[in-house]
C-alpha positions as CSV (number, residue, x, y, z in Angstrom):
1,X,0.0,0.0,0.0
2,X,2.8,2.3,1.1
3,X,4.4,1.7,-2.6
4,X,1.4,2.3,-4.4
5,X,1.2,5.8,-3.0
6,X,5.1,6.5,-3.7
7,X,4.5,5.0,-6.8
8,X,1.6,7.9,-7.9
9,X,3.6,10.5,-6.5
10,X,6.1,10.0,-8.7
11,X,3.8,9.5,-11.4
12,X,2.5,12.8,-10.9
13,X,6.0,14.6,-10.5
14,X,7.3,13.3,-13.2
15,X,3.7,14.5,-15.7
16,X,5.4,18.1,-16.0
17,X,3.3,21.0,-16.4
18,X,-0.4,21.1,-18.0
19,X,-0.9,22.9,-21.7
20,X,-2.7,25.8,-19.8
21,X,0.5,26.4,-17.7
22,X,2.5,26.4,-20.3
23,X,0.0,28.8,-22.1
24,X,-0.4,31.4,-19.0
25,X,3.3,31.3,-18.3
26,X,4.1,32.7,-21.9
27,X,1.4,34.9,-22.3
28,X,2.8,36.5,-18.8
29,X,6.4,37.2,-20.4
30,X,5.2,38.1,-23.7
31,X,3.1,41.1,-21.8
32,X,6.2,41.7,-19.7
33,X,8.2,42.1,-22.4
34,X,5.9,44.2,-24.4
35,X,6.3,46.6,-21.8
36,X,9.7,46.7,-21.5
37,X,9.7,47.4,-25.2
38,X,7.5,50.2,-25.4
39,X,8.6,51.7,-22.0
40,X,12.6,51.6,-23.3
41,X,11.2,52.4,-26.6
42,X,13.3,49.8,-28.1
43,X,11.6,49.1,-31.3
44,X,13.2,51.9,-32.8
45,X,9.9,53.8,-34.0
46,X,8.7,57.1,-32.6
47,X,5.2,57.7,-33.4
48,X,5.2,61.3,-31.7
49,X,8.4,62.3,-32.9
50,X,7.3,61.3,-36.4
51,X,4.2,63.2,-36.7
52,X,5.5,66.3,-35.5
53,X,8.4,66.3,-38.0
54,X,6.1,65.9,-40.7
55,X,2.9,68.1,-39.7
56,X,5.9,70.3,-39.1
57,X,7.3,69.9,-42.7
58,X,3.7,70.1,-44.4
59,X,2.9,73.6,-42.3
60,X,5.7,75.2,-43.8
61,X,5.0,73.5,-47.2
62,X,1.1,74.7,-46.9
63,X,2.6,78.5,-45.7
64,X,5.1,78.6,-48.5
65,X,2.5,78.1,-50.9
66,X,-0.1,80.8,-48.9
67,X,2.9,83.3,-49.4
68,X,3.4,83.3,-52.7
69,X,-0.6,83.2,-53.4
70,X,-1.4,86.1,-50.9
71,X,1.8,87.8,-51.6
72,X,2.5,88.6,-48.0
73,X,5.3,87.5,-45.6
74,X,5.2,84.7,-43.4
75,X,7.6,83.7,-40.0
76,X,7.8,80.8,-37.8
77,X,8.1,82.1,-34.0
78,X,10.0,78.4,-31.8
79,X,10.0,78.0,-28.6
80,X,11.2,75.2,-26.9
81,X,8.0,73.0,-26.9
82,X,6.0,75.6,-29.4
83,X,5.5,76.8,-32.5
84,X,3.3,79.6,-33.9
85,X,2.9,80.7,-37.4
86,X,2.5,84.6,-37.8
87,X,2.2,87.2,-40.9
88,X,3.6,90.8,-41.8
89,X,0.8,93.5,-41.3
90,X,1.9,96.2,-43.9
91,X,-0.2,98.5,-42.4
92,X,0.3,98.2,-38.8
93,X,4.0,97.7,-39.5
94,X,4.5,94.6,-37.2
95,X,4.7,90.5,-37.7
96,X,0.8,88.9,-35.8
97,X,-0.4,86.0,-35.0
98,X,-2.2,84.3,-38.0
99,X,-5.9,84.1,-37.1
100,X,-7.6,83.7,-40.4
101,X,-6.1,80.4,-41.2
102,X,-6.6,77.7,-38.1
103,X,-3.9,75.2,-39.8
104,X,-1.4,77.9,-38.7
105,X,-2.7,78.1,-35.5
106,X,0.4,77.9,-32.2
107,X,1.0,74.1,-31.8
108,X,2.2,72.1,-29.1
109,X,4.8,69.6,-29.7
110,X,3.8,66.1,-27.2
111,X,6.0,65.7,-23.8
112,X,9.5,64.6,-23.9
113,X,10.0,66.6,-27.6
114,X,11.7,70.0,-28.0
115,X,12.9,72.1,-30.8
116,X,16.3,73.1,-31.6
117,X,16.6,76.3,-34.1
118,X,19.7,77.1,-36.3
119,X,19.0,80.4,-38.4
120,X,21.6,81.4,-40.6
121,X,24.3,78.9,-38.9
122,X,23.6,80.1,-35.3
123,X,21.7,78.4,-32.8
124,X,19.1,80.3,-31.9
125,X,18.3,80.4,-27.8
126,X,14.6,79.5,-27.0
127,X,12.5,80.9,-24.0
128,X,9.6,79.8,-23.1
129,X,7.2,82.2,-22.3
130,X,3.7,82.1,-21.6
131,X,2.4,85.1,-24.2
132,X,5.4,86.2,-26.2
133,X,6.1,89.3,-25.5
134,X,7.5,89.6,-29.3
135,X,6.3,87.9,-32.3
136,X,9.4,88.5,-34.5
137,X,10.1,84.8,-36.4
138,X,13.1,83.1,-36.2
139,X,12.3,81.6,-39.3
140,X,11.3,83.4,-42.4
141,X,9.1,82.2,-45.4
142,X,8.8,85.1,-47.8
143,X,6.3,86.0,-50.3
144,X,8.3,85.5,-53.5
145,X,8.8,81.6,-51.9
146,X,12.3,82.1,-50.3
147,X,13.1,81.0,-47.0
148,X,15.9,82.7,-44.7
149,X,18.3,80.0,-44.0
150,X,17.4,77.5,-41.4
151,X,17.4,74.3,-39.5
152,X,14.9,73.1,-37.1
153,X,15.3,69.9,-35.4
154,X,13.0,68.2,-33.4
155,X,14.7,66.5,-30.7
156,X,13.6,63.4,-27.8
157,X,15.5,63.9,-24.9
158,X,15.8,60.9,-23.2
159,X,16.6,58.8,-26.3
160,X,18.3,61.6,-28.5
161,X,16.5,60.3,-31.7
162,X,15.5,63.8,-33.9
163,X,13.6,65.0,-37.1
164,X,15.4,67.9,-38.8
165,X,13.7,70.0,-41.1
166,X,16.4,71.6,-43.4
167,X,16.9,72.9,-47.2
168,X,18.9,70.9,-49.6
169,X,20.5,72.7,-52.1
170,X,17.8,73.6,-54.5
171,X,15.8,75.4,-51.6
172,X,13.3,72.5,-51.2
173,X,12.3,72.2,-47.6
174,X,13.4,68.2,-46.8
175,X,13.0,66.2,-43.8
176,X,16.1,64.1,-41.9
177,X,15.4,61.4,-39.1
178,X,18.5,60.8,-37.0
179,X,18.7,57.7,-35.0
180,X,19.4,57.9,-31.2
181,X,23.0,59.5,-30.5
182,X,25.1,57.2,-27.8
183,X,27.7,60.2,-26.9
């Protein structure tokens, strides 16, 4: 009798683990890992990063194009984590926010992105300010569809990965990602 209990013991020990163990146990690392992914951001994708680069690019494409039609002067006014669009009044003799085009309305870039502005091969010191108390653009997009010279990068901090927006040499506004930086 004694045996015959010994004996299923070791029957059972020696059965292993059951499909839906196997099944739970897996599911648990895959989640697990999934996390770790997405919270290292290891996939090497940036969604956020991504889209502002190119609603970035396709703002000044769209404003370019305004310029020339409307034959007025346009400006880009950075900040670190904004951006605002804004227009030469002739007759008040200053640069204003545009308010009769909501696509050129003051945009937000999404947490953990912020802009770094070179205008005529100078970096360009942003403060962040509530209400600016000037609207004078770093960045110019004239009415005959020049641009002053420029290069805007769109940087993530904690992973150094960045967009730049730049002109190659035929004056065409382009778009360069830049994998994360290890130095």
């Amino acid at each position: 009798m004694h045996r015959l209990k010994e004996r299923r013991k070791a029957r059972a020990l020696a059965r292993g683990f059951t499909l839906m163990e196997i099944l739970v146990v897996l599911a648990i690392i895959g989640i697990v890992t999934a996390g770790v992914l997405l919270s290292l951001n290891l996939t090497g994708r940036d969604p956020q990063l991504k889209t502002a680069g190119r609603r970035l690019l396709a703002l000044m494409h769209y404003t370019l194009g305004q310029a020339e039609l409307q034959t007025r002067n346009y400006g880009i006014v950075f900040q670190p984590r904004t951006y605002q669009f804004v227009v030469y009044s002739v007759r008040r003799n200053l640069w204003r926010a545009v308010g009769e085009d909501a696509a050129l309305r003051k945009r937000t870039l999404p947490p953990g992105l912020s802009f770094q502005v070179i205008v005529d091969a100078r970096r360009v010191v942003l403060r962040s300010h509530k209400h600016p108390t000037s609207l004078l653009p770093q960045v110019m997009i004239y009415s005959d569809g020049e641009l002053s010279s420029f290069k805007i990068t769109i940087v993530r901090q904690r992973t150094g990965r960045a967009i730049t927006i730049d002109q190659n040499q035929d004056g065409k506004i382009i778009e360069k990602l830049r994998a994360a930086s290890h130095s």
